[in-house]
PADREN-658164 format. One line per 4 residues: number of its first residue (from 0); their letters; for each residue x, y, z of N, C-alpha, C. Coordinates in Angstrom, 3 decimals, decimal comma, always signed. Atoms other than C-alpha are relative to their C-alpha. Example, Ala and Ser with C-alpha at 12.3 -4.5 7.8 and 13.67 -1.06 7.14 Angstrom:
# PADREN-658164
0	AS	+0,890/-1,190/+0,000/+12,300/-4,500/+7,800/+0,900/+1,200/+0,000  -0,820/-1,190/-0,060/+13,670/-1,060/+7,140/-0,770/+1,090/+0,730
This chain:
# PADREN-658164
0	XXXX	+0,825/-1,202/+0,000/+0,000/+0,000/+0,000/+0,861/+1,253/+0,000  -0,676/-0,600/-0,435/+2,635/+2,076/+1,164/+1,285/-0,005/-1,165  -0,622/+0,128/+1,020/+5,588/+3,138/-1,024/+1,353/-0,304/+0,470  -1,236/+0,185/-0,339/+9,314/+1,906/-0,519/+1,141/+1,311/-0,651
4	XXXX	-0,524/-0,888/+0,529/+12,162/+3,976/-1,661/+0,246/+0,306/-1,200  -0,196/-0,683/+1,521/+12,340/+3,568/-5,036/-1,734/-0,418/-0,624  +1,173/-0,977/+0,065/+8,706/+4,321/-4,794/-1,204/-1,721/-0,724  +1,071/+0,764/+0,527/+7,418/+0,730/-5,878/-1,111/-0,356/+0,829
8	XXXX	+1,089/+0,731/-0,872/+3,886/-0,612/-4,429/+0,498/-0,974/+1,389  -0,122/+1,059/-0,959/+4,327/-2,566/-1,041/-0,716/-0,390/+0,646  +1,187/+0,647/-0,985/+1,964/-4,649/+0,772/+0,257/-1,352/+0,585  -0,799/+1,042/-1,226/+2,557/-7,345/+3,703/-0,098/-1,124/-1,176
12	XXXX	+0,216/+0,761/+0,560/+1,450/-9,750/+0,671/+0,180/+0,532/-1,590  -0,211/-0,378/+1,315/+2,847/-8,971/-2,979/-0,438/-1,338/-1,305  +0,719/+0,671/+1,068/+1,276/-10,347/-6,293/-0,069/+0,593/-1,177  +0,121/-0,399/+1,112/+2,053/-9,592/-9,768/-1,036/+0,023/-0,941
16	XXXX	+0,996/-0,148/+1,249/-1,347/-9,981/-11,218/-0,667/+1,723/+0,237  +0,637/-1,051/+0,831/-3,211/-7,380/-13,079/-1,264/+0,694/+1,250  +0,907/-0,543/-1,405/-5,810/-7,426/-10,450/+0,325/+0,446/+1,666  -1,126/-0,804/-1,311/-3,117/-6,939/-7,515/+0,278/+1,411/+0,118
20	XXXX	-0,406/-1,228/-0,136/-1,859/-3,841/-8,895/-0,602/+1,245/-0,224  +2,193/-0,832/+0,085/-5,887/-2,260/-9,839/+0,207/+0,164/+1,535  -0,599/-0,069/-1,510/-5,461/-3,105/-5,844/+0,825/+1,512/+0,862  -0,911/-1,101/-0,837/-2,710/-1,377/-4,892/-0,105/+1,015/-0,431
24	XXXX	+0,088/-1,382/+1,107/-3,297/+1,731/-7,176/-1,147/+0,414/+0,270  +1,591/-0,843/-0,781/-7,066/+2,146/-5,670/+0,394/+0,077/+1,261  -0,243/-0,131/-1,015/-5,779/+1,263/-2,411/+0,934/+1,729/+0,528  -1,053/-0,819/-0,093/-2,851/+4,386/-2,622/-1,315/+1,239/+0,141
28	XXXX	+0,835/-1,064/-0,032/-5,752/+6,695/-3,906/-0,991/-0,238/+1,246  +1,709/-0,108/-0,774/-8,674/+5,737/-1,288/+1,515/+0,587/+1,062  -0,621/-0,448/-0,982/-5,802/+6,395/+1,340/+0,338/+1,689/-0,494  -0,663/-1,618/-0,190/-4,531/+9,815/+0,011/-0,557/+0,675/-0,285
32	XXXX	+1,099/-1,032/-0,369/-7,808/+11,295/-0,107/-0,412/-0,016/-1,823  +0,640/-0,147/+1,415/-8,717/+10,376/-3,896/-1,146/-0,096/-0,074  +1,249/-0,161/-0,103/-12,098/+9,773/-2,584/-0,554/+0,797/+0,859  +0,525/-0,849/-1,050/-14,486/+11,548/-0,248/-1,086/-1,334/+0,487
36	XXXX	+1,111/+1,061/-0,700/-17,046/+9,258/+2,156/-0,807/+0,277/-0,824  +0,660/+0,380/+0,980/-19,877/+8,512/-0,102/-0,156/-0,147/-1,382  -0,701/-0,073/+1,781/-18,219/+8,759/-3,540/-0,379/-1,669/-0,186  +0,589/+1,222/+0,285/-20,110/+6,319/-5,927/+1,481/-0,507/-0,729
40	XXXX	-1,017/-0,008/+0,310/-17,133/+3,898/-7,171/-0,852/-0,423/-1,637  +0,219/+0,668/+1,522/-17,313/+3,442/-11,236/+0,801/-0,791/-1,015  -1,566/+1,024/+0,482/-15,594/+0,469/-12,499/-0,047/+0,072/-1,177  -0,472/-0,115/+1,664/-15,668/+1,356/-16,368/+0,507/+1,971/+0,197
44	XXXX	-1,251/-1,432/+0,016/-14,186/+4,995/-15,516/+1,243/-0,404/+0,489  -1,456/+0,518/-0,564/-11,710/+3,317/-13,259/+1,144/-0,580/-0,947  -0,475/+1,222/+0,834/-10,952/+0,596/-16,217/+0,735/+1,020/-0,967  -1,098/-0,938/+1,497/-10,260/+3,879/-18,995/+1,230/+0,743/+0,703
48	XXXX	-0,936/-0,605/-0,576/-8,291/+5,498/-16,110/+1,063/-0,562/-0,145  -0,993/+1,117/-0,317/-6,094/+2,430/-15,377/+0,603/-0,603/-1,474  -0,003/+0,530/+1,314/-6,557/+1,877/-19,241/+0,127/-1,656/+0,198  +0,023/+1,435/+0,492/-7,058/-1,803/-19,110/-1,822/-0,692/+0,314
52	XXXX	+1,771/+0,507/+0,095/-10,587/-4,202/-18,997/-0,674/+0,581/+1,411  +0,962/-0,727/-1,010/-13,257/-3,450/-16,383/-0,016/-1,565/+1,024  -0,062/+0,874/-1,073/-12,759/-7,186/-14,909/+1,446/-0,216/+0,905  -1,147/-0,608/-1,084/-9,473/-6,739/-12,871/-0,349/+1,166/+0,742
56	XXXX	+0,245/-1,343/-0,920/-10,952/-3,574/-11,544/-0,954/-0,216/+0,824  +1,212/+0,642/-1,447/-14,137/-5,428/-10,104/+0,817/-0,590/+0,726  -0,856/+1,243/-0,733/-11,693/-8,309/-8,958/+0,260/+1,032/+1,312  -0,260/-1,037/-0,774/-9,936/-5,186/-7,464/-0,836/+0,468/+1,272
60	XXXX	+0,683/-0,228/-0,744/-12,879/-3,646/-5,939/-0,841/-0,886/+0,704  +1,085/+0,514/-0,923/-14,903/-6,377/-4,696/+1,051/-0,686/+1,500  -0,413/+0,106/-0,798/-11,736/-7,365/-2,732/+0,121/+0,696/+1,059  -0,137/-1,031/-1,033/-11,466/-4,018/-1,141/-1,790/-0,314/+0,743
64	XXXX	+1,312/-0,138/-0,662/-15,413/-4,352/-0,405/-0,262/-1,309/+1,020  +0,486/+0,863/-1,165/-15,182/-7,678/+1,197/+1,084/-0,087/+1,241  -0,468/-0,279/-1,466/-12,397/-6,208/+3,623/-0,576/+1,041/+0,917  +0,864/-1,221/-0,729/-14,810/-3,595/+4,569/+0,701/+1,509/-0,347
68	XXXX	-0,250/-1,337/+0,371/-12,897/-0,391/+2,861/-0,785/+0,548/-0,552  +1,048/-0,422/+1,424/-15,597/-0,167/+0,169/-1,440/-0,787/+0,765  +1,047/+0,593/-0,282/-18,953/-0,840/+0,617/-1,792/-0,518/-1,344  +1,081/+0,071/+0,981/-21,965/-2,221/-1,561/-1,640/+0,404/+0,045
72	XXXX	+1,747/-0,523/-0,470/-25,609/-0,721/-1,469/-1,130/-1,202/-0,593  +1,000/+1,333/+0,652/-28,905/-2,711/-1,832/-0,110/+0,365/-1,396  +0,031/+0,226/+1,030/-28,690/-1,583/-5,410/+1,160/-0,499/-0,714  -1,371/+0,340/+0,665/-25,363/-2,970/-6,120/+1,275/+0,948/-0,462
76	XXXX	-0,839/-0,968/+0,070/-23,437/-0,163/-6,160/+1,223/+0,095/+0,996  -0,902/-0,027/-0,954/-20,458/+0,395/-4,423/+0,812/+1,323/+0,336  -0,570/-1,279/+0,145/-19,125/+3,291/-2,799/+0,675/-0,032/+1,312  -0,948/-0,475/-0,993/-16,639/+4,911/-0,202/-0,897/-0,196/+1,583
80	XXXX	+1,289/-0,011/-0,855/-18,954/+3,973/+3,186/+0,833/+1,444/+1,160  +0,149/-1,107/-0,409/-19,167/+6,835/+5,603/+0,393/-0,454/+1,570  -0,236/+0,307/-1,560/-17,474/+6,449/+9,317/-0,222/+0,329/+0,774  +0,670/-1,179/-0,730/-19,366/+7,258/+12,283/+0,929/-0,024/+1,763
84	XXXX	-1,112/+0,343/-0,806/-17,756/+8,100/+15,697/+0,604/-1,064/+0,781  -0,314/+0,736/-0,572/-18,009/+5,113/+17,440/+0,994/-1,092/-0,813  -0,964/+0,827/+0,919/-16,190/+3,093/+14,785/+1,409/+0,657/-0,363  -0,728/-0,493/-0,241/-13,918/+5,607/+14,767/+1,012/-0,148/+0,917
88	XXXX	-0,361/+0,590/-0,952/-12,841/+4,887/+17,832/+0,370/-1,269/+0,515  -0,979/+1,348/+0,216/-12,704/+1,627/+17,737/+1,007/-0,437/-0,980  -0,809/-0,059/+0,937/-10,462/+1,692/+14,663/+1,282/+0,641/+0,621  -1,135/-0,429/-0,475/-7,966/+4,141/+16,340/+0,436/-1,215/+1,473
92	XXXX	-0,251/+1,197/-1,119/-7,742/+1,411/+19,636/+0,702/-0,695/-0,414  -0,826/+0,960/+0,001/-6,819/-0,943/+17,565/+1,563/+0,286/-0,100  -1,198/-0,223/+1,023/-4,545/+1,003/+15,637/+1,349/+0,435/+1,315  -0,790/-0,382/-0,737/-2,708/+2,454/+19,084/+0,898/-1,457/+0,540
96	XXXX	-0,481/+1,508/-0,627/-2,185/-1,174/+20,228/+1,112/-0,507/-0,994  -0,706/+0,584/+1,534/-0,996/-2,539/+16,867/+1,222/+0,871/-0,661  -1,190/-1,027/+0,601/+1,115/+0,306/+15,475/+1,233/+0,727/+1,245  -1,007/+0,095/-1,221/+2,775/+0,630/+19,071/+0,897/-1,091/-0,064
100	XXXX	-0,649/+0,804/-0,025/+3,690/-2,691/+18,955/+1,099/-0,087/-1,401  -0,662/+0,175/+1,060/+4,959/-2,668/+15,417/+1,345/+1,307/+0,171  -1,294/-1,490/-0,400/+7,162/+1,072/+16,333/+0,972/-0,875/+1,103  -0,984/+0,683/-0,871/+8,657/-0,932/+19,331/+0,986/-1,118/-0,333
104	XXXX	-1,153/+0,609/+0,221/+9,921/-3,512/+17,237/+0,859/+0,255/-1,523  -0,665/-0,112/+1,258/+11,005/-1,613/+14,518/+1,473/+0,859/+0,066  -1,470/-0,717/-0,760/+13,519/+0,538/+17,088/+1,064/-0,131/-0,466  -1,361/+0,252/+0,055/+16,337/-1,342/+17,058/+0,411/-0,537/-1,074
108	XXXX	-0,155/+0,871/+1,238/+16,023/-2,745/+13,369/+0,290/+1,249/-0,814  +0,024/-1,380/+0,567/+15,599/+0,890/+11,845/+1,455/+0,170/-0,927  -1,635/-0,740/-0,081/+18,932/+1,623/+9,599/+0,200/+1,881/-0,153  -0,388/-1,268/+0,412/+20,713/+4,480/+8,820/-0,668/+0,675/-1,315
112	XXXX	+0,882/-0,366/+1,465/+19,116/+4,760/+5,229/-1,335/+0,273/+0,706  +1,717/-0,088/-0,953/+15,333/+4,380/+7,033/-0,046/+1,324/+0,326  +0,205/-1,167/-0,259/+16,197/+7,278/+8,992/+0,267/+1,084/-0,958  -0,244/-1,154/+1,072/+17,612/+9,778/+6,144/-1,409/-0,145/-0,858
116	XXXX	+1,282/+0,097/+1,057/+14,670/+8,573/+4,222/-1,512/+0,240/+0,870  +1,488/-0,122/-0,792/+11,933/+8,949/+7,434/+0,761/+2,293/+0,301  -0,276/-1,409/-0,418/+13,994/+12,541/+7,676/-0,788/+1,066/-1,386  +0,264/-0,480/+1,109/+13,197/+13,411/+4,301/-1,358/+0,092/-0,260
120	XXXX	+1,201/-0,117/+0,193/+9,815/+12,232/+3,952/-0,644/+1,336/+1,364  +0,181/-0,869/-1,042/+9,070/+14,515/+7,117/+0,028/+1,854/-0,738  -0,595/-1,023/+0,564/+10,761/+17,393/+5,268/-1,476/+0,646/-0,985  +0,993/+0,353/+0,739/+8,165/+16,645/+2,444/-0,914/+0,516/+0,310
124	XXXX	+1,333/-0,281/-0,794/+5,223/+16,621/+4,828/-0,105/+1,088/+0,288  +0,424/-1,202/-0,629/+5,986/+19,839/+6,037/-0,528/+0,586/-1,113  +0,293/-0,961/+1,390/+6,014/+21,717/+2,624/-0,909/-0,479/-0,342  +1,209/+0,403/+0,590/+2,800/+19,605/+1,320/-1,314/+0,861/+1,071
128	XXXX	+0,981/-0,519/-0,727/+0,842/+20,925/+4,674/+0,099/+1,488/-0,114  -0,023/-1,405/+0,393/+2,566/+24,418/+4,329/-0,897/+0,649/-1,721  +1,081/-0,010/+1,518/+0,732/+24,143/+0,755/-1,006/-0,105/-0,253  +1,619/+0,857/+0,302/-2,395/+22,575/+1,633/-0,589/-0,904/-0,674
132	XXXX	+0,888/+1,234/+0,471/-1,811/+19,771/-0,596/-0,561/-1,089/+1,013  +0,073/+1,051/-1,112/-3,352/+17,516/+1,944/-0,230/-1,247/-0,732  -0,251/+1,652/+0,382/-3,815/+14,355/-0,447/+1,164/-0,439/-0,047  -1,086/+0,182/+0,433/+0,062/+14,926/-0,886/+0,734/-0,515/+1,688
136	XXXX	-0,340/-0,068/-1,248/+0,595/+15,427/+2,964/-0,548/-1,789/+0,281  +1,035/+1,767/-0,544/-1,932/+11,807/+3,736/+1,218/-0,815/-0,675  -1,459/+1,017/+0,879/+0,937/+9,916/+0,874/+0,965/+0,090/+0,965  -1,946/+0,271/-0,761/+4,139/+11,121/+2,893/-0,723/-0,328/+1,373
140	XXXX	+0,097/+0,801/-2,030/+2,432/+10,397/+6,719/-0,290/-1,526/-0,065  +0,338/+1,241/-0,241/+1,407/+7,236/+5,685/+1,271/-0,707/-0,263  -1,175/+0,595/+0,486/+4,703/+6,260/+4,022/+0,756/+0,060/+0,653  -0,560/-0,301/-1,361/+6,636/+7,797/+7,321/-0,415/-1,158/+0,566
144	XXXX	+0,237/+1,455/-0,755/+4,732/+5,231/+9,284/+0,223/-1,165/-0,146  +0,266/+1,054/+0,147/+4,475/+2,582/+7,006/+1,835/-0,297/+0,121  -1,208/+0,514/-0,149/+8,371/+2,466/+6,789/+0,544/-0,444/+1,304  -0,396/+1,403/-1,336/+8,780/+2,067/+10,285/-0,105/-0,934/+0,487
148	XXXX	+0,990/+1,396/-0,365/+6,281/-0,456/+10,941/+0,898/-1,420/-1,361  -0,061/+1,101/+0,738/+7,725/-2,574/+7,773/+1,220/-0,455/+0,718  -0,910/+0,342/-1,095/+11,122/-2,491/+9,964/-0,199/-1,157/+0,864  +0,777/+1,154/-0,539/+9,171/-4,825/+12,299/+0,240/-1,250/-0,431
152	XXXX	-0,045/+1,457/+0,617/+9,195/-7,756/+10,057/-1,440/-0,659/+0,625  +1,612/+0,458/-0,232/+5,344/-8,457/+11,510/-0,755/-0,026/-1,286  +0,455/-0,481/+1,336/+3,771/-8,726/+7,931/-1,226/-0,506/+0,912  +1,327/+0,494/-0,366/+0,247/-10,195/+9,675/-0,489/+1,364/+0,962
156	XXXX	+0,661/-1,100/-0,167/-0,041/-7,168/+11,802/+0,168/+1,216/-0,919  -0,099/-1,032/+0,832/+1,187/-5,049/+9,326/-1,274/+0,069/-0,862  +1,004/+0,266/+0,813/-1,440/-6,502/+7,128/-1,778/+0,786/+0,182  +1,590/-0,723/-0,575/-4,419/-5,365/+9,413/+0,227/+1,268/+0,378
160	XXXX	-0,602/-1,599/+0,235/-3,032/-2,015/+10,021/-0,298/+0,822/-1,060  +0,356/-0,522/+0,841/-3,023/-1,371/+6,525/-1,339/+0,278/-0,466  +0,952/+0,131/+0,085/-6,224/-2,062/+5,857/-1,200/+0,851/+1,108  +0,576/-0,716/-0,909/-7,542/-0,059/+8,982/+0,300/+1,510/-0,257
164	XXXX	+0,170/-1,396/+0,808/-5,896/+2,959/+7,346/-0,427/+0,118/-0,781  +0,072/-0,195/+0,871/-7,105/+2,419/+4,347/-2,290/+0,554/+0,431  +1,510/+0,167/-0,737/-10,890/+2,290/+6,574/-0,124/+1,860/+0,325  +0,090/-1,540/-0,249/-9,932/+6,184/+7,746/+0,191/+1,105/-1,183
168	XXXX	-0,378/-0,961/+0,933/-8,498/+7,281/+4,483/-0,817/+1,417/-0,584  +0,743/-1,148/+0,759/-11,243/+9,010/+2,768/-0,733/+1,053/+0,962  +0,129/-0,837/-1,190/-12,045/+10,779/+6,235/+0,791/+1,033/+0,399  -1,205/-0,914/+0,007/-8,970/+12,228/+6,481/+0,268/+0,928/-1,210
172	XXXX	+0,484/-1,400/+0,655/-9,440/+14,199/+3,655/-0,443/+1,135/+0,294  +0,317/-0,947/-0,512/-11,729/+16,080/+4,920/+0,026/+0,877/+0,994  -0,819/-0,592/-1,098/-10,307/+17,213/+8,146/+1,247/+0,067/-0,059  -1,332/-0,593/+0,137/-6,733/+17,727/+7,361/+0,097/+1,501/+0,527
176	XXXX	-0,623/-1,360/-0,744/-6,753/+21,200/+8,146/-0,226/+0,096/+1,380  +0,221/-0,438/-1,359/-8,381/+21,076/+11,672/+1,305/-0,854/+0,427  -0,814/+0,785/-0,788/-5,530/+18,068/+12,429/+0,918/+1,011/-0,107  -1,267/-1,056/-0,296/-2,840/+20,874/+11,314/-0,332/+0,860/+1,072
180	XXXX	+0,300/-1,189/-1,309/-4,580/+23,220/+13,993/+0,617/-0,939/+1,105  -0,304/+0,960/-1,226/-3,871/+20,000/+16,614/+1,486/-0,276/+0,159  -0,828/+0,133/+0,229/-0,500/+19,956/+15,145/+0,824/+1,177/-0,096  -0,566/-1,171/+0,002/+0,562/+23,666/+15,384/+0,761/+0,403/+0,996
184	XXXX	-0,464/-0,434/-1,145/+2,192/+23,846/+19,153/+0,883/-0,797/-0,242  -1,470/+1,246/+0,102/+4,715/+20,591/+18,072/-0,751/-0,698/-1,089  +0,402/+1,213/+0,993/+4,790/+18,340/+15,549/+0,174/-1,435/+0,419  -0,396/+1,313/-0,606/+4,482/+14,607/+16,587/+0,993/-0,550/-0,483
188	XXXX	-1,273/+1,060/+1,131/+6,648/+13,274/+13,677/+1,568/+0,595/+0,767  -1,183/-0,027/-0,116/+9,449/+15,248/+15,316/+0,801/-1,206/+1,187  -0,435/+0,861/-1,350/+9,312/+13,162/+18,768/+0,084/-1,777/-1,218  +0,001/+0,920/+0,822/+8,479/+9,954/+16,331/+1,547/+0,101/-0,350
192	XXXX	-1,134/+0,129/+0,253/+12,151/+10,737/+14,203/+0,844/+0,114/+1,160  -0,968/+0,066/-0,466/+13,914/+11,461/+17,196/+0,410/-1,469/+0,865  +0,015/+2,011/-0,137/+12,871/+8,131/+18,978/+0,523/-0,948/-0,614  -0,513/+1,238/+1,553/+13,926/+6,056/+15,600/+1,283/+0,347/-0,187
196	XXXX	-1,215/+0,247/+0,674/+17,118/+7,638/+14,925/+0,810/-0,314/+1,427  -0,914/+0,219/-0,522/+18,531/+7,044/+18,650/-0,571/-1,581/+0,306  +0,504/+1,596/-0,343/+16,459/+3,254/+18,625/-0,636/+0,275/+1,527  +0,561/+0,078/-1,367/+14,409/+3,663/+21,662/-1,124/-0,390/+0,006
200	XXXX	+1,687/+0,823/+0,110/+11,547/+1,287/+21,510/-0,698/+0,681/+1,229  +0,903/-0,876/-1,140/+9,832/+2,748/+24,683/-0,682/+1,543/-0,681  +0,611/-1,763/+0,870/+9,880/+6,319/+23,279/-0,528/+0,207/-0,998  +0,382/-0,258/+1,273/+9,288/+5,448/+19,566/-2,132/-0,403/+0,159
204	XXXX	+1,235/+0,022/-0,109/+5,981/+3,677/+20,779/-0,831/+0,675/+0,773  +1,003/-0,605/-1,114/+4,670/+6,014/+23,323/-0,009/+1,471/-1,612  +0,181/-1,712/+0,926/+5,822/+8,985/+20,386/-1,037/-0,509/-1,534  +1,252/+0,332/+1,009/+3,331/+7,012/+17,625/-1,251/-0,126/+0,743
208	XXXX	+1,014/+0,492/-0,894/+0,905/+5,862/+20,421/-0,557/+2,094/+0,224  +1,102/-1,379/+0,119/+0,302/+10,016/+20,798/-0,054/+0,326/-1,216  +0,617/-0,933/+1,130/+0,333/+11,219/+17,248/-1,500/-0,871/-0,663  +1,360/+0,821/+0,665/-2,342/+8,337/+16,506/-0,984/+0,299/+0,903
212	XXXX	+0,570/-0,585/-0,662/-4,107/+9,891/+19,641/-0,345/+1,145/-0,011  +0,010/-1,350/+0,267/-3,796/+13,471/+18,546/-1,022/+0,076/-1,516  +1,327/+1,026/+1,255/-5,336/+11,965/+14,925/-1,426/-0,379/+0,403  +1,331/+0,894/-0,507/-8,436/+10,156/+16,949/-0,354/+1,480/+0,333
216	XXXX	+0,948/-1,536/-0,993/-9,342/+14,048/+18,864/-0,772/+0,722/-1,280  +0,156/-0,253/+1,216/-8,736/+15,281/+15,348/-1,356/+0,112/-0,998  +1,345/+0,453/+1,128/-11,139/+13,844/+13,146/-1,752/-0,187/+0,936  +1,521/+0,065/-0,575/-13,457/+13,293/+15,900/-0,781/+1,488/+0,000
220	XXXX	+0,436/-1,114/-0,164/-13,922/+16,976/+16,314/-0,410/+0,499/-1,442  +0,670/-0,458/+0,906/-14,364/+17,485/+12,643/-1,311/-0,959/+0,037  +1,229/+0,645/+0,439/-17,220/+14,706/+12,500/-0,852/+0,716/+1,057  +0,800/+0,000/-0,856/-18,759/+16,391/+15,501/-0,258/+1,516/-0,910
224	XXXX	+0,766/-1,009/+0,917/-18,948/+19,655/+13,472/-0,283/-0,018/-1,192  +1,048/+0,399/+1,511/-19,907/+18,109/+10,084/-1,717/-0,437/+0,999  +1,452/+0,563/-0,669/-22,896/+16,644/+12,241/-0,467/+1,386/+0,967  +0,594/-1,288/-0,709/-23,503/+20,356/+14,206/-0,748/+0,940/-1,303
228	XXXX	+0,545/-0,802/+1,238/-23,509/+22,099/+10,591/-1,131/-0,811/-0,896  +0,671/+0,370/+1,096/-25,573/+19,626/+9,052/-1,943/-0,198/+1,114  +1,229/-0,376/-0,600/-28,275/+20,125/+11,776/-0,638/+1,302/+0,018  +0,477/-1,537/+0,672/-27,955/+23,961/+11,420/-0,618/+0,311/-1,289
232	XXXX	+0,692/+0,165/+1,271/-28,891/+23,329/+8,042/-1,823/-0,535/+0,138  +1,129/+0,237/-0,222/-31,606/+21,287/+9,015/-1,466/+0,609/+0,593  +0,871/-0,765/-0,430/-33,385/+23,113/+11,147/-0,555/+1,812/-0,149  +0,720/-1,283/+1,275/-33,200/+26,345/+8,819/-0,765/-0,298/-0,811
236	XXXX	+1,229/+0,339/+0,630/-35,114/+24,350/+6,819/-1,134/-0,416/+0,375  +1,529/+0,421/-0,616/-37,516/+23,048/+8,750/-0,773/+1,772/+0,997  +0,365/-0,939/-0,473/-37,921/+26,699/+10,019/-0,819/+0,870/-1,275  +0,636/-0,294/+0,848/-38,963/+27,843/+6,462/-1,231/-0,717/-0,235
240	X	+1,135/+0,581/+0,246/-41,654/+25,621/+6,125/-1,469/+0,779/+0,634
């Protein structure tokens, strides 16, 4: 899901078919904000995008839909499903547990390349948020993480990890800017790199264990004011009546 350094596809499970890399190439976009929550998906636009047939792209999508990233409606449609807070929450739980454990054992494995390359991507991140690309910013934080975690050598939790970001992706779109407000007094990634480049499993997982906690306040606070504004709405209309 995640990109290595010379930028090819990586996932705890690699597969050269046609329908693997439909996969990994929807998977990259639903994570870096190529969709929005309820975006209908269209597998003959996808197919001229990707330029190849329209059956590798179902293959594609019905895999993502039967890990629960995608979802299907009673008319057969399939689209981006919509996350509400309590699932929210349970999604970040896991993810503090799981992506702790994977930072703790990726400490002392970490090399010297890892870090110049988790320094860089960082670098990256800043200038994409100083820009406001935020689909560009979602690519380098996920690729920051995912490199440490692949350190690990856990490909089975790595596996469900991925897939649990790929569950927040199109959420994170839309709140990116309030998380930069949560992110304006320190940046987490700095405590994160400094943890990794002196190997300190204790520190590296308590310094991911808060930025994935600072993330959970984050997004919760935008869903709590998408759901305030969309009642203000409501009840202007029900006031015209």
């Amino acid at each position: 899901m995640w990109e290595n350094s010379s930028g090819d596809a990586f996932s705890a499970v690699r597969n050269d078919s046609l329908a693997e890399q439909i996969h990994g190439q929807l998977s990259r976009m639903i994570l870096s904000g190529g969709f929005a929550p309820d975006d209908r998906i269209n597998l003959r636009q996808l197919a001229r995008d990707f330029e190849v047939s329209v059956t590798p792209v179902r293959e594609a999508v019905l895999r993502l839909a039967s890990n629960g990233i995608l979802q299907t409606t009673d008319r057969n449609a399939i689209i981006i499903p919509s996350r509400h807070e309590d699932e929210i929450r349970e999604i970040f739980q896991i993810r503090r547990a799981l992506e702790g454990e994977l930072a703790e054992g990726a400490a002392t494995i970490l090399t010297s390349e890892d870090i110049d390359a988790l320094r860089e991507m960082q670098a990256d991140f800043i200038v994409a948020l100083s820009g406001k690309d935020y689909r560009e910013a979602l690519r380098l934080n996920a690729n920051l993480h995912f490199r440490i975690y692949a350190a690990a050598k856990m490909p089975i939790r790595l596996q469900i990890v991925e897939s649990l970001w790929l569950r927040i992706g199109p959420t994170l779109r839309n709140m990116y800017p309030i998380l930069t407000q949560h992110r304006a007094d320190s940046s987490p990634h700095d405590q994160i790199l400094t943890c990794a480049s002196t190997g300190d499993p204790d520190g590296l997982r308590a310094a991911v264990v808060a930025d994935l906690k600072r993330s959970e306040e984050a997004l919760l606070e935008y869903l709590r004011r998408a759901r305030e504004a969309q009642m203000l709405v409501s009840g202007s209309k029900g006031g015209k009546r």
